[in-house]
C-alpha positions in Angstrom: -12.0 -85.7 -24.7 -10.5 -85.5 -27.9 -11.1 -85.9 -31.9 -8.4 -88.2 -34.3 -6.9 -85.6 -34.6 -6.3 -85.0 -31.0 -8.2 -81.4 -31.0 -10.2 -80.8 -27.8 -14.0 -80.6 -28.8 -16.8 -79.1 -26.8 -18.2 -81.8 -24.4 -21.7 -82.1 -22.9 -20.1 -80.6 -19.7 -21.0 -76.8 -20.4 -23.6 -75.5 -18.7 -26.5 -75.5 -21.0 -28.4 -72.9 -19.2 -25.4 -70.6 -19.3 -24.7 -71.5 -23.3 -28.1 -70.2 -24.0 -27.4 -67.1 -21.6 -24.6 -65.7 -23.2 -25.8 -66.7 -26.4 -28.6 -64.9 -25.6 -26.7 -61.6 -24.7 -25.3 -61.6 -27.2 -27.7 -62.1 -29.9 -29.6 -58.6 -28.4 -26.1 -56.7 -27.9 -26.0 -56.4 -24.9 -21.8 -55.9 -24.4 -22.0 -53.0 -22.3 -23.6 -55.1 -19.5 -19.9 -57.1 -20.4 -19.0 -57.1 -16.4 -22.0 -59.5 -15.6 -21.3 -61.8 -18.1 -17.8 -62.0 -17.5 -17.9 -62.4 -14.0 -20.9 -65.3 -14.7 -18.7 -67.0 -17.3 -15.4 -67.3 -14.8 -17.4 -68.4 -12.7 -18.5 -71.7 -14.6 -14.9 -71.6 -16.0 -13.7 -72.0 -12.3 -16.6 -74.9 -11.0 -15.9 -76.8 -14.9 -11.8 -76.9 -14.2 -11.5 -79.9 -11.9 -8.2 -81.8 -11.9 -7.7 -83.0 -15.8 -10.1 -81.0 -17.4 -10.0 -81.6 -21.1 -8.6 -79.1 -23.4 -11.1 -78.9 -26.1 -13.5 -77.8 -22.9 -11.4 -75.1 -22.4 -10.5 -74.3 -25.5 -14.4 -73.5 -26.3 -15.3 -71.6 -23.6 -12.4 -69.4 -24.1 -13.1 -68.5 -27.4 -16.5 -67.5 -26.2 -15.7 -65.3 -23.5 -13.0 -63.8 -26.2 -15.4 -63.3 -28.4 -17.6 -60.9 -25.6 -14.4 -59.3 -24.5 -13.6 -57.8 -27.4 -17.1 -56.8 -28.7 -17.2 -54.8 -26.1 -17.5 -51.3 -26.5 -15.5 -50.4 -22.7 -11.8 -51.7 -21.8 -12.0 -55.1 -20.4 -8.1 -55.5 -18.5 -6.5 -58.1 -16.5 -3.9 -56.3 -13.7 -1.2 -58.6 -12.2 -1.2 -57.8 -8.1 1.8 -54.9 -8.9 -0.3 -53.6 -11.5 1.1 -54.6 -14.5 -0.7 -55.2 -17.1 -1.6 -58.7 -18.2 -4.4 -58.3 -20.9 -6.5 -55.2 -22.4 -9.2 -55.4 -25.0 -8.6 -54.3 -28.5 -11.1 -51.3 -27.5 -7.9 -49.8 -25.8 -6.2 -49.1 -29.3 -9.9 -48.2 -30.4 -10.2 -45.2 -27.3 -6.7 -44.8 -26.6 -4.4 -45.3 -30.0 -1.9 -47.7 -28.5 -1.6 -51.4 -30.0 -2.0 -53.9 -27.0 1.5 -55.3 -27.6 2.5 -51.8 -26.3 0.3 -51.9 -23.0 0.8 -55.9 -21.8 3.5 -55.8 -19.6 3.4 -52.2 -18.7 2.9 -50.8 -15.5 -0.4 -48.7 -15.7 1.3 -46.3 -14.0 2.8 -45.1 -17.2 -0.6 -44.3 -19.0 -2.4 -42.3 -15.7 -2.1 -39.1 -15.2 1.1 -38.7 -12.6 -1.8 -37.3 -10.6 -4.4 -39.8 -10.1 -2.2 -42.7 -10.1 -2.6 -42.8 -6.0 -6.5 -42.7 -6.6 -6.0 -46.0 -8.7 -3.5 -47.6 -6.4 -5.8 -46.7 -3.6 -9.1 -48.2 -5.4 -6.8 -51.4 -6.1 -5.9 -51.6 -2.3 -9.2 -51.4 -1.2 -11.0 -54.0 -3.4 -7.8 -56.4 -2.7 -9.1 -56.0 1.0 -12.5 -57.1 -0.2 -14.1 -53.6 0.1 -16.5 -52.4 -1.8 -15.2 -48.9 -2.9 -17.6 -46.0 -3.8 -17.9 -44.4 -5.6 -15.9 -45.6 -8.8 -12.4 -43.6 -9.1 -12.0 -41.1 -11.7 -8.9 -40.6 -13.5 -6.9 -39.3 -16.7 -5.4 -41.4 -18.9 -3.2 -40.4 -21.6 -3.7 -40.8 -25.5 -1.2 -42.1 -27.8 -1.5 -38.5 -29.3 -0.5 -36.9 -25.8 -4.5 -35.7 -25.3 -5.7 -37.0 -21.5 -9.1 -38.6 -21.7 -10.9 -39.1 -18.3 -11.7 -42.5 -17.7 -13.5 -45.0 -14.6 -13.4 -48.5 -13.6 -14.8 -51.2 -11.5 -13.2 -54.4 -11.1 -12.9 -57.1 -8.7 -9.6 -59.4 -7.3 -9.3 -62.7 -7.7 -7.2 -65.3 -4.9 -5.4 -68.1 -5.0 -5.3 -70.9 -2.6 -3.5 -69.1 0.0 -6.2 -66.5 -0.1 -3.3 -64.0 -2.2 -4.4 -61.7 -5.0 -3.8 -63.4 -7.9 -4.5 -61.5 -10.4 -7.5 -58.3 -10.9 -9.4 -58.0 -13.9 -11.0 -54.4 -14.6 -14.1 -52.7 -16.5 -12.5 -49.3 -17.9 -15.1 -46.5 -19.6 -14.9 -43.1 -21.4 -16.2 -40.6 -19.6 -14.7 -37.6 -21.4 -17.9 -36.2 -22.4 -19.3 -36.3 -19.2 -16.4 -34.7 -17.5 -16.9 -32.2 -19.9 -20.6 -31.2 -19.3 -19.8 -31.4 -16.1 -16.5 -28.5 -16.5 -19.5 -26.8 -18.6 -21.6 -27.0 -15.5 -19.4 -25.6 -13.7 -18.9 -22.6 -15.8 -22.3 -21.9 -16.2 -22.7 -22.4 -11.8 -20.1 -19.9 -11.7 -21.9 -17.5 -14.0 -24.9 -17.9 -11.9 -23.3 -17.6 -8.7 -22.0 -14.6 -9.8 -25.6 -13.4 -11.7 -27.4 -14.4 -8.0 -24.8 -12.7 -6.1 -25.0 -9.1 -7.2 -28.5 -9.0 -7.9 -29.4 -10.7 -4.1 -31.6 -13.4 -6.5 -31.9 -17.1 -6.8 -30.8 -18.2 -10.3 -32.1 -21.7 -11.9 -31.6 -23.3 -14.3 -33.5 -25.8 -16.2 -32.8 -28.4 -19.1 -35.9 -29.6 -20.4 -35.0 -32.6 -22.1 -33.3 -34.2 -19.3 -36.0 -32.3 -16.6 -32.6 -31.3 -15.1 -32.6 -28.2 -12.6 -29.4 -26.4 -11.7 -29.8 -23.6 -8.8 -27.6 -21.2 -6.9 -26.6 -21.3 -3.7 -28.7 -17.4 -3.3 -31.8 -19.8 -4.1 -31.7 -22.0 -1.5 -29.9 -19.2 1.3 -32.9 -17.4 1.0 -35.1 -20.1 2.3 -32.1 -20.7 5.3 -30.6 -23.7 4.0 -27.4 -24.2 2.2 -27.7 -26.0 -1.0 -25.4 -29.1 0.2 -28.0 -30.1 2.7 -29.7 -31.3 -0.1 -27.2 -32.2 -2.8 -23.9 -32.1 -5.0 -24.0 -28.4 -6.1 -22.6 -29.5 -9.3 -23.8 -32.9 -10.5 -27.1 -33.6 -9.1 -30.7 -33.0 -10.0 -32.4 -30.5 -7.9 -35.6 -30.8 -9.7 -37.4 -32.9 -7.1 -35.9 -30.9 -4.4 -37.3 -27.3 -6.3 -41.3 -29.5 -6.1 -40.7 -30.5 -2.5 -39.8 -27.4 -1.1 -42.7 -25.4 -2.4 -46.1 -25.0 0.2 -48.1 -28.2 0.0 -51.1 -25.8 -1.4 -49.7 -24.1 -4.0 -47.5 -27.2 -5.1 -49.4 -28.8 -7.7 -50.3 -25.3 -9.0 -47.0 -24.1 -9.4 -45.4 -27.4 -11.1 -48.1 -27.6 -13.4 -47.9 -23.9 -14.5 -44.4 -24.5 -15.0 -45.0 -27.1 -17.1 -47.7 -25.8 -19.1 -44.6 -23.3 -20.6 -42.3 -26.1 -21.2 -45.0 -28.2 -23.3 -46.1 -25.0 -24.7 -42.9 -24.5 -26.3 -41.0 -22.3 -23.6 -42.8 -19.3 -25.6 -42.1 -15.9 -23.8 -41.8 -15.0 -20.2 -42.7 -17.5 -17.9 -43.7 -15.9 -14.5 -45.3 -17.4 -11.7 -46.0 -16.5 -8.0 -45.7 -18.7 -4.7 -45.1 -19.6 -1.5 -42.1 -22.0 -0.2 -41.1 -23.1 2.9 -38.3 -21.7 4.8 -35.9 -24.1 7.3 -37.4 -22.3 10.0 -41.2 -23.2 9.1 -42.1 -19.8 8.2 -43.4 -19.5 4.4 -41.5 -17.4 1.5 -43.5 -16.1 -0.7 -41.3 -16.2 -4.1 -41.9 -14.4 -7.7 -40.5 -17.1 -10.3 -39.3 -15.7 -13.8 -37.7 -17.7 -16.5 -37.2 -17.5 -20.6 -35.6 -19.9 -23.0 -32.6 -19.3 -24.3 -30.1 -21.5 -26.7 -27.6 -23.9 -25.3 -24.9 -22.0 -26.2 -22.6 -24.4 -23.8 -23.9 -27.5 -25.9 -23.3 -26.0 -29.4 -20.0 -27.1 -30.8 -17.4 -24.6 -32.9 -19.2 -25.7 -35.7 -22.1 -24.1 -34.2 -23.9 -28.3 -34.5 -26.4 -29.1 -31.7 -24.5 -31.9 -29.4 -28.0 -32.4 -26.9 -30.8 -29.8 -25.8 -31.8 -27.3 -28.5 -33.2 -24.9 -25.4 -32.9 -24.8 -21.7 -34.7 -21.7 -19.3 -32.9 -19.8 -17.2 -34.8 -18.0 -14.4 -34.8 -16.3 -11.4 -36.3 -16.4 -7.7 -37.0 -13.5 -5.5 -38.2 -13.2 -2.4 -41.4 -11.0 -2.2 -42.5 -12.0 1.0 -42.1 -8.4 2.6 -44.3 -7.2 -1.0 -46.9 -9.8 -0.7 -46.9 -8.7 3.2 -47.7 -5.3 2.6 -49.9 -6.3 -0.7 -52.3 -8.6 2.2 -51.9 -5.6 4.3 -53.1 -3.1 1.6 -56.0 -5.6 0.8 -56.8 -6.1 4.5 -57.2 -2.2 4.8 -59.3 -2.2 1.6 -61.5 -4.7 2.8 -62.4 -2.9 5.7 -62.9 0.1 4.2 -64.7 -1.5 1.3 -66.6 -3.3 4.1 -67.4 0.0 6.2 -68.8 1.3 2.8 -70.8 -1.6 2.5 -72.8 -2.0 5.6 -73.0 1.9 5.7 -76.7 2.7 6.0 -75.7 6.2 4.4 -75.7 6.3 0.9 -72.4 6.4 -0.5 -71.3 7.0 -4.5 -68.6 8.3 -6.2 -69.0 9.8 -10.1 -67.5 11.7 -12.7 -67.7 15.7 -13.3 -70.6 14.4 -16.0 -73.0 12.8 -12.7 -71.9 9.4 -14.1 -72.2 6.9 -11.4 -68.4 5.0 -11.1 -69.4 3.6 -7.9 -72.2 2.8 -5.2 -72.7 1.4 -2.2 -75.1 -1.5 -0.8 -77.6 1.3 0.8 -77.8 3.2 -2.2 -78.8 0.0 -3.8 -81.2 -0.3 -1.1 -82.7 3.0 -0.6 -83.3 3.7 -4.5 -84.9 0.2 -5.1 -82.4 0.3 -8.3 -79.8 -3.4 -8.8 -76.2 -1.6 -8.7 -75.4 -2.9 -12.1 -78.5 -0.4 -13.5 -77.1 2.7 -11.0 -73.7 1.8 -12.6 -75.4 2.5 -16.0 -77.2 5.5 -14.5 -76.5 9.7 -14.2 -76.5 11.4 -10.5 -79.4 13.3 -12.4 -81.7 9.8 -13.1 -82.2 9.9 -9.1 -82.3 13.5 -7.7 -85.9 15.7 -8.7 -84.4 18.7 -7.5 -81.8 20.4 -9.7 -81.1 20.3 -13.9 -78.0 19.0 -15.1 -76.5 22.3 -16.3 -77.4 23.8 -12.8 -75.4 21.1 -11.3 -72.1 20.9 -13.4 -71.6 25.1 -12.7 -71.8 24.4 -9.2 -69.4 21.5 -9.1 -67.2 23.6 -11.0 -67.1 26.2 -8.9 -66.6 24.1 -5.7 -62.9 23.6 -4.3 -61.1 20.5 -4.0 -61.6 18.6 -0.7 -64.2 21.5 0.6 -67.0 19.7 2.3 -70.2 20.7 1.0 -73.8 20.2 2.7 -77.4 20.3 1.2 -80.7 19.2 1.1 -82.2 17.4 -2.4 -84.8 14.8 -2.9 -83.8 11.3 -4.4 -86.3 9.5 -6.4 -86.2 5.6 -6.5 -86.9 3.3 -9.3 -91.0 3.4 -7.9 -91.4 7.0 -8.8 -91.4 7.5 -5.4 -89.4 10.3 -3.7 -87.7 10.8 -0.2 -85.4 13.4 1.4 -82.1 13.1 1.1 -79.2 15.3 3.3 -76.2 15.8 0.8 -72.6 15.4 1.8 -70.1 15.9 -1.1 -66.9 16.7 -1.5 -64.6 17.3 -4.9 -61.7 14.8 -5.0 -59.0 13.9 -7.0 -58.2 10.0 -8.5 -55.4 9.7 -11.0 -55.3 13.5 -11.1 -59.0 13.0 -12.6 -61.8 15.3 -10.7 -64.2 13.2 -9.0 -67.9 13.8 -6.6 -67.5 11.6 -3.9 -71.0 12.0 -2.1 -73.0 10.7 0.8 -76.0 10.7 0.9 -78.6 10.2 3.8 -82.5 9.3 3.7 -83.9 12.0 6.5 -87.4 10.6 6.5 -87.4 10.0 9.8 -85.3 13.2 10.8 -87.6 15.1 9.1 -90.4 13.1 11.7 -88.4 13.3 13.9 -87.9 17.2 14.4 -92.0 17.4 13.2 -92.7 15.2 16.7 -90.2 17.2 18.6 -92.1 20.3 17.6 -95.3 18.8 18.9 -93.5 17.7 22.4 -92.9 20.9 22.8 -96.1 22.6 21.8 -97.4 19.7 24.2 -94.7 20.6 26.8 -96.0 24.3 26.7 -99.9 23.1 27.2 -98.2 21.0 29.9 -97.1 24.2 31.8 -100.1 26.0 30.6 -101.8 23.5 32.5 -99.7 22.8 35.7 -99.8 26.4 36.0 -103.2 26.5 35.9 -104.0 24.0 38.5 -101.6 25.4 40.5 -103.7 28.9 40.5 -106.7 27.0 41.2 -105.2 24.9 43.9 -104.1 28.3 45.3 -107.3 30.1 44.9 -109.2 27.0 46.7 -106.7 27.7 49.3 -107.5 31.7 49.5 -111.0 30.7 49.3 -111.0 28.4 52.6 -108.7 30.5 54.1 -111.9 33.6 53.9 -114.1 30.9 55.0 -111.8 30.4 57.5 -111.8 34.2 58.7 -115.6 34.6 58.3 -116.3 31.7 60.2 -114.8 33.2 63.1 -117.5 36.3 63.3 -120.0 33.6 64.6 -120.5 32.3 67.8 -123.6 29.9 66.4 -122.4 26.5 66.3 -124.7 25.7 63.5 -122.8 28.5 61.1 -119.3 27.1 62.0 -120.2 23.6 61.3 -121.5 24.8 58.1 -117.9 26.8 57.1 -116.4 24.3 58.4 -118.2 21.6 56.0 -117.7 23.7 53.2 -113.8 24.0 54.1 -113.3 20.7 53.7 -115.5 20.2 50.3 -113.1 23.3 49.3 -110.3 21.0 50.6 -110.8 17.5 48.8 -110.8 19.7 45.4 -107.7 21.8 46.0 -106.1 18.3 46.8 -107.1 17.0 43.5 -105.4 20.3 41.7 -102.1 19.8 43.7 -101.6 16.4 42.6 -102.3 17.2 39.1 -99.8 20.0 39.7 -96.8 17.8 40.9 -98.0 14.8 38.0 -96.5 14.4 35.0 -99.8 13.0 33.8 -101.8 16.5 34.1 -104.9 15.0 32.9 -105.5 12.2 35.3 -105.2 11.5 39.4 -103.8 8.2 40.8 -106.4 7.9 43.1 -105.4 5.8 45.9 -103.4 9.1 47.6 -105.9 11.1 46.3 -108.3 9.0 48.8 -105.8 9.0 51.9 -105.1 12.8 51.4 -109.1 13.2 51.3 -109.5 10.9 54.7 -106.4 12.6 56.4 -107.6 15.9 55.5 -110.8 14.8 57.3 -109.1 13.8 60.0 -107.4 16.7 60.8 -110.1 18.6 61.0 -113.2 16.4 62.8 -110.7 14.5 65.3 -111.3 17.2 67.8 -111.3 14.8 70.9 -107.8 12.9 69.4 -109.3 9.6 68.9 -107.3 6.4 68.3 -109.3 5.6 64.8 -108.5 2.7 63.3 -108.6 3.0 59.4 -108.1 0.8 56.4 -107.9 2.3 53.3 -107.4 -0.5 50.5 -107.9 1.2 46.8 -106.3 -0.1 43.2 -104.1 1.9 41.7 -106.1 3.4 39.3 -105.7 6.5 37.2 -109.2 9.2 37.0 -109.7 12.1 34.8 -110.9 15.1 36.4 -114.4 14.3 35.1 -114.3 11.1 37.9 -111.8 12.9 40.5 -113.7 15.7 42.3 -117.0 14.2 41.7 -115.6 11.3 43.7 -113.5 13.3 45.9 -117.0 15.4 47.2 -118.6 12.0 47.8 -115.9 10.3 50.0 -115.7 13.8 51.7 -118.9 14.3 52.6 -119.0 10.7 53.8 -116.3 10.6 56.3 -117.5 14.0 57.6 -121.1 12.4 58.7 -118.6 9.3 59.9 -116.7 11.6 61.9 -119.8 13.7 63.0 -122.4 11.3 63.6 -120.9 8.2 64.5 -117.9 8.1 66.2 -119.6 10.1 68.9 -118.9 9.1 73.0 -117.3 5.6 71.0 -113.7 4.7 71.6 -113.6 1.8 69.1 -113.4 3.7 65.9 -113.1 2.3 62.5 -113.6 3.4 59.3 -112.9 1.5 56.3 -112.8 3.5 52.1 -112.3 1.0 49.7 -112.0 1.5 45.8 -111.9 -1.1 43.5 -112.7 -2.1 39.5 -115.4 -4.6 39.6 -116.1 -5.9 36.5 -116.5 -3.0 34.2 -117.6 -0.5 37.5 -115.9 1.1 39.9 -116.9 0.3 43.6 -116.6 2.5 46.3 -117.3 1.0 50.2 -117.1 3.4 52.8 -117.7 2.0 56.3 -118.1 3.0 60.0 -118.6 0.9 62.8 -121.3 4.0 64.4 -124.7 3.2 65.5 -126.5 3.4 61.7 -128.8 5.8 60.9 -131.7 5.5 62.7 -134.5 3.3 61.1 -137.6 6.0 61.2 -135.2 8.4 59.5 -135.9 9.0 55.5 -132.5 9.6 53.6 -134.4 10.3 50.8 -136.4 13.0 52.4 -133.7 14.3 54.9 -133.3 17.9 54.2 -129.6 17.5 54.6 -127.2 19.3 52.4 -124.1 16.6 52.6 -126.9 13.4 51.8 -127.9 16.1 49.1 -124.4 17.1 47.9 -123.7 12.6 47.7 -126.8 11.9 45.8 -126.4 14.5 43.3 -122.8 14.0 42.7 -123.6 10.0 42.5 -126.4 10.4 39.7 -123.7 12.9 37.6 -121.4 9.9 37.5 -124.4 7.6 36.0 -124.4 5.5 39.6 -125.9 3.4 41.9 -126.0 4.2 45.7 -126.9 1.5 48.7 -126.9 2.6 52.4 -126.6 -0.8 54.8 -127.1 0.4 58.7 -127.0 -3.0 59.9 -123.6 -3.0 61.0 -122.6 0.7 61.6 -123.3 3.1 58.1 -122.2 1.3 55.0 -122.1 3.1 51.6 -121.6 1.0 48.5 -121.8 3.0 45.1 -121.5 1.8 41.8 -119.9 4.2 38.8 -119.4 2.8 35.4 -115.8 3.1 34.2 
């Protein structure tokens, strides 16, 4: 459609959603987003031309796309497929100096560095094969004044029907400035590689602003890696890398200390201990320094600010062999702290003035005092024996490292006392004199020795006593052995009998003393072999005809003083003798039974033949016999009770209280 005057006016074909778009865009400045906008509006340019499109149409939308070509603040360009140039922006005269009259219909060839040329040529190839090329190319392009600025693009080719490159239109931008931080960079790697290299030290370095972090290879070699396993040495971040790499512990630690000195105004030394992670999974423990310093690479020659007023440079080191021997050290300590601990000795160390510097748990303990109050305390608050000035002249005159030995008394925070064995010896710490002193409570020692001196006074009684019994044992023996002799000047059968009775009450007392000699208890029998001794003494010397008798001899194990044991032993004697006498006469079937037992709070001794009894008409009582005599009179001076059953044989049972 047209006007009268046959001028092409703008027709209710355009897009009103992309009118509004771009008028949008435009209204919040957004030109450097130009390549979207571009690319959007040839797009509807393309779909709107159909046939006999009218020119007024296309007249508008031109001179709206012009209008956002040229606003823009990068080179918009149009490249024919030989790369000549069809169209550039008025921004090229802007960046570059030259009019556009002297760039359309120029190769750009003859602006690009000779150089980079094959880099462009190479990009152009690749997008006219409808690759996406990354990243963008980089190259130099030459000022109308002769200066070389660096420049990149991105761009796209357009086709025709037969699928040929018609034409490729290109985005071109400034990066000068970048290239430049990035030469700067560069210097400032080198100075670090070279810093890191002769002191065997990672170097960072850190721009606060920007939280950008620049290391050296030393500071990643050290953990086994080579920086490039993680990124560009020269362009990228490494400030994520620095967090990710440090032990998942001491991580959140570490970044917020490090932080803490950037919001506190980077004031001072920064300094910072941890551990990292080596490639190998061990752990590095690493000693972090860093201080701000001026941007000298961002000040100009006008000495003007042109971006970070301060950035830190730091250092890494590896101190895993120090913190080693540091965890070594305090492993050593705390086993030597811990042996002082749970000493049960007393152990303190104080000055040349008795002032306690430091005590153990048992001194705590054993003086009833906290060790904050013996801290506070004087060697002289605790010990009753010696006065201060007697003490410091004799710790002055002692040697270095001499051990020296006493006896003192300590006095605890009661008011009472206890005796103490000394140990102390004179020591040197930081080239200070020093009491180092151990101290030992010998309470029980002191006991100790005390019982050892009775045991041994006791011991001495002991033999006094053995010895004794041995003499009477042996004088018992010399004694039956006369009766022995003098028995044999007799011929009366009566008189030998009676030497013979006495030889064997002579007997059962000698074998009480003998087993009191060989006992450790001297002061009591065990008297069931004291009763089988008694009976086989008996035996031996009433068994004339060799009998086959049948005994049973069942006691308790029971332990009697000597006040019970020959008392008893002269009973049970006398018995068996009448048993062997009297009723195991012209008899073949012999038995004779001794028991002893506790009963209750008695003892009870049986003692049993299987004879023909004593005869019925026959009065014990008024027997003038001397071994009835002998049994009653030893029974009634042990408080007993004697019964005599002659149903069955001769049975005594006596009764003596325990």
């Amino acid at each position: 459609m047209s006007n009268e005057n046959n001028e092409p006016v703008m027709t209710s074909n355009v897009d009103p959603y992309l009118k509004k778009k771009i008028d949008d865009m435009v209204s919040q400045g957004k030109f450097s987003s130009l390549s979207t906008i571009l690319n959007l509006a040839l797009s509807e340019f393309i779909s709107n031309y159909e046939g006999e499109k009218e020119y007024r149409d296309l007249k508008e939308s031109e001179h709206i796309y012009r209008i956002l070509v040229e606003e823009s603040s990068d080179i918009i360009y149009t490249l024919s497929p030989t790369g000549i140039f069809t169209y550039v922006s008025p921004q090229w005269t802007q960046l570059l100096g030259h009019e556009t009259d002297e760039v359309i219909g120029h190769p750009f060839a003859e602006f690009v560095h000779t150089e980079d040329v094959p880099v462009c040529f190479e990009y152009l190839k690749e997008i006219a094969d409808g690759k996406k090329s990354e990243p963008k190319p980089e190259y130099r392009v030459q000022h109308k004044d002769g200066n070389w600025y660096w420049h990149t693009s991105t761009g796209s080719a357009y086709y025709d029907d037969k699928k040929n490159v018609s034409y490729f239109i290109g985005i071109a931008s400034d990066i000068t400035e970048t290239k430049m931080m990035h030469n700067r960079i560069k210097e400032e790697n080198e100075r670090f590689r070279i810093l890191s290299t002769i002191s065997n030290t990672g170097v960072w370095h850190y721009y606060p602003e920007n939280e950008y972090l620049l290391c050296s290879p030393e500071y990643f070699s050290m953990l086994g890696y080579d920086i490039n396993e993680f990124s560009h040495f020269t362009e990228n971040n490494l400030n994520q890398t620095w967090i990710n790499l440090i032990h998942p512990e001491d991580r959140a630690e570490a970044s917020s200390k490090f932080q803490e000195f950037i919001d506190g105004g980077m004031v001072g030394i920064y300094e910072n201990y941890f551990r990292m992670k080596h490639k190998n999974g061990s752990t590095v423990w690493v000693w972090s320094r860093g201080s701000a310093i001026d941007n000298v690479a961002n000040i100009d020659n006008n000495n003007n600010d042109l971006n970070e007023n301060k950035i830190v440079l730091g250092t890494h080191i590896d101190v895993t062999a120090q913190k080693e021997y540091e965890k070594r050290l305090q492993k050593r300590e705390n086993k030597y702290r811990s042996l002082v601990e749970q000493s049960v000795e007393m152990l303190y160390l104080h000055d040349m003035s008795g002032n306690f510097i430091e005590v153990n748990r048992a001194s705590v303990e054993n003086t009833g005092y906290s060790k904050d109050e013996l801290l506070q305390m004087n060697v002289m608050d605790i010990d009753a024996n010696f006065s201060f000035e007697e003490v410091v002249s004799m710790w002055n005159t002692w040697e270095y490292g001499k051990l020296q030995t006493f006896t003192s008394t300590h006095r605890t925070a009661s008011g009472n006392t206890f005796p103490v064995e000394i140990n102390v010896r004179k020591i040197k710490i930081d080239n200070e004199p020093y009491m180092m002193v151990l101290a030992r409570d010998i309470t029980e020692q002191i006991k100790s020795i005390e019982f050892e001196n009775k045991v041994r006074e006791l011991e001495k009684k002991h033999l006094i006593v053995q010895e004794v019994h041995h003499r009477v044992k042996n004088n018992l023996q010399v004694i039956n052995s006369l009766l022995n002799m003098q028995a044999r000047s007799f011929d009366d059968e009566r008189v030998l009998n009676a030497f013979k009775d006495s030889q064997t009450r002579i007997r059962s007392m000698s074998i009480a003393h003998e087993q009191l000699y060989g006992a450790q208890d001297l002061a009591s029998v065990e008297i069931s072999k004291y009763i089988h001794d008694i009976v086989n003494s008996v035996l031996r010397h009433y068994n004339n005809e060799e009998k086959d008798i049948e005994l049973n001899l069942d006691s308790d194990e029971i332990y009697l003083n000597m006040d019970y044991t020959i008392p008893l032993g002269l009973i049970i004697n006398e018995i068996v003798t009448n048993s062997f006498k009297h009723a195991f006469t012209g008899r073949d079937d012999c038995k004779l039974t001794v028991k002893f037992k506790t009963i209750n709070d008695n003892y009870q001794l049986i003692v049993r033949d299987n004879g023909p009894g004593i005869p019925a008409n026959l009065d014990i009582e008024t027997l003038d016999s001397l071994g009835f005599k002998i049994i009653d009179l030893l029974v009634t001076q042990l408080s007993g009770k004697i019964d005599i059953d002659t149903s069955h044989g001769t049975c005594y049972k006596i009764l003596i209280p325990t």
